[in-house]
N, C-alpha and C positions, 0 to 999 in steps of 0.2 A: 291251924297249927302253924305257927312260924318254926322255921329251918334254917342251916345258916350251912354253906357250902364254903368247905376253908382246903387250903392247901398253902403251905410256903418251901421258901429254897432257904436251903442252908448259906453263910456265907463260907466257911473253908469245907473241902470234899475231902474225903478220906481216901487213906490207899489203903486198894483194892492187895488180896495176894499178891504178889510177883509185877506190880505194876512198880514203873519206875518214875517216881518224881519229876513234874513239867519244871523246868527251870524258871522263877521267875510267879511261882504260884506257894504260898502256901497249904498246908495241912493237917486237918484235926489230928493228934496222936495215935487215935483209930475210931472206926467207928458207930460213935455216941451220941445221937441228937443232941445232947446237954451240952458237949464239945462242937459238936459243929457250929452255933451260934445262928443267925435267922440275918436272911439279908431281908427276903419281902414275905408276907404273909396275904394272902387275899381271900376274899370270901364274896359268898352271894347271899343275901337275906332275902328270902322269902318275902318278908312282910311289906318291906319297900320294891321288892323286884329291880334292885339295884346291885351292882358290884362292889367293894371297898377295896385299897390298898392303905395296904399298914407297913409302917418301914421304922425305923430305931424311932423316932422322932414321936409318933402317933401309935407303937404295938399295941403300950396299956390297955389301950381304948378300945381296943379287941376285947377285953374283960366283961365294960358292960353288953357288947352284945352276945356274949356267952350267957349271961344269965338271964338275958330277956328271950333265948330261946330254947324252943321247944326241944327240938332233936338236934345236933351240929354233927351233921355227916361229912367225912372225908371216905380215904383212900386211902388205907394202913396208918390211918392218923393216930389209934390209940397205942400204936407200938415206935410211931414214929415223932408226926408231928406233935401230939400231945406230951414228948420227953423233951423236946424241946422248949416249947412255950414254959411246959415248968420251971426248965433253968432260969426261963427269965423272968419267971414272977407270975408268970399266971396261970390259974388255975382251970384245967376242964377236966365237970364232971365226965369221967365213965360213964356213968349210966345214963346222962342225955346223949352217950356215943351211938352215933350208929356206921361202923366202919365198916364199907362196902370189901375190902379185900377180906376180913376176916369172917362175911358171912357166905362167901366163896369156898371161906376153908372148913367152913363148918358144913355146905353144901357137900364137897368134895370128901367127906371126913379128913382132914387134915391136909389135904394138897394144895395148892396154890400154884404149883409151876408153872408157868408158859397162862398164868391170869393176869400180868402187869396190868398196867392204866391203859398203857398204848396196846397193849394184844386183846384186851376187852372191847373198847371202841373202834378200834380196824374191825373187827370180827362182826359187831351190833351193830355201827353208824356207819362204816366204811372212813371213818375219820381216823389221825394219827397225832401224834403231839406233836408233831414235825422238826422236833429237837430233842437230845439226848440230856436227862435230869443231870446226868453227871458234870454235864458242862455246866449248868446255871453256877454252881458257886465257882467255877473259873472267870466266865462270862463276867462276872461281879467284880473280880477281883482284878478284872482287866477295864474296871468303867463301865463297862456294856449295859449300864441299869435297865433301859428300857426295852432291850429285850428279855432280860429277868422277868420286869414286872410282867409282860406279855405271856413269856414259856409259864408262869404261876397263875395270871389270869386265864391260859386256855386251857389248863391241868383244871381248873375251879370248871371252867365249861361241862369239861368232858365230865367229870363226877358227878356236875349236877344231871348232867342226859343218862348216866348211866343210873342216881337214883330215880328220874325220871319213868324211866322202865321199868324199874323194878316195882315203885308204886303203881302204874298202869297196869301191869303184869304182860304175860304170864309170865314171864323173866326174862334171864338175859341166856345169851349164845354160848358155851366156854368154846374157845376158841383152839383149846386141843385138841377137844374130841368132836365138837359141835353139838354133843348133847345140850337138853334145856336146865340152866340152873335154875332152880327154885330158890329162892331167895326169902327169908323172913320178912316182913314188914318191922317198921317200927313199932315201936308197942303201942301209939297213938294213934296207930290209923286201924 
């Protein structure tokens, strides 16, 4: 079974409620993946046991490796990164999704709070994403690319160790309660 571990950062951030505009930054109208636009996109294939970075220049090209795989699992990707990619033209299937946050919330019957990327992997790996998502598309918009590409390469890491676990079993930690989630497989394995 080839896999494909994706995650990207937006290039403009949205405001939050009652948050007051950085001088000097841009921002999406509100927030809508299809508005916020895609600075870097990265993934990890399975098949090569390699990483990619995809940027304006090369996204397309994300397309064929969507359809040469199996499963493409993120991290709230079909509610997020997947409305993005659309605005730009490409398509992913749903049903090759396997989105690790929303099989949390199916765990949980509907809860998610206190599941982020970073309170998942603190809790299982004792690792952190050692940056706040919200800054990446500032970060961008200030030049800072190559810590973009990095903050979206180790966000790719973390999802892949967390679907990691969940294919080894018995699952993962929630890190509100410490109870054990059970987690669905993919329908391929």
């Amino acid at each position: 079974m080839r896999f494909i571990v994706y995650d990207l950062e937006t290039e403009l951030p949205a405001l939050r409620r009652g948050e007051v505009p950085e001088y000097g930054t841009t921002y999406a109208p509100r927030f809508d993946p299809a508005e916020m636009g895609i600075s870097v996109l990265c993934a990890f294939d399975s098949l090569e046991e390699t990483y990619h970075v995809y940027l304006e220049d090369n996204l397309q090209d994300f397309q064929k490796l969507i359809w040469e795989a199996d499963t493409l699992v993120g991290f709230n990707n079909i509610r997020f990164d997947n409305q993005a990619l659309a605005a730009k033209g490409l398509h992913v299937p749903t049903e090759k999704c396997y989105d690790i946050l929303q099989h949390i919330r199916d765990a949980r019957d509907g809860s998610f709070a206190g599941h982020s990327l970073d309170a998942m992997c603190e809790r299982n790996f004792n690792e952190t994403k050692g940056d706040l998502g919200s800054a990446a598309p500032k970060n961008w918009q200030m030049g800072r690319r190559g810590s973009v590409i990095n903050y979206c390469l180790r966000d790719v890491h973390l999802t892949k160790r967390l679907f990691d676990a969940i294919i080894d079993g018995p699952g993962l930690i929630s890190p509100v309660d410490g109870s054990l989630l059970y987690l669905s497989h993919p329908a391929i394995y």
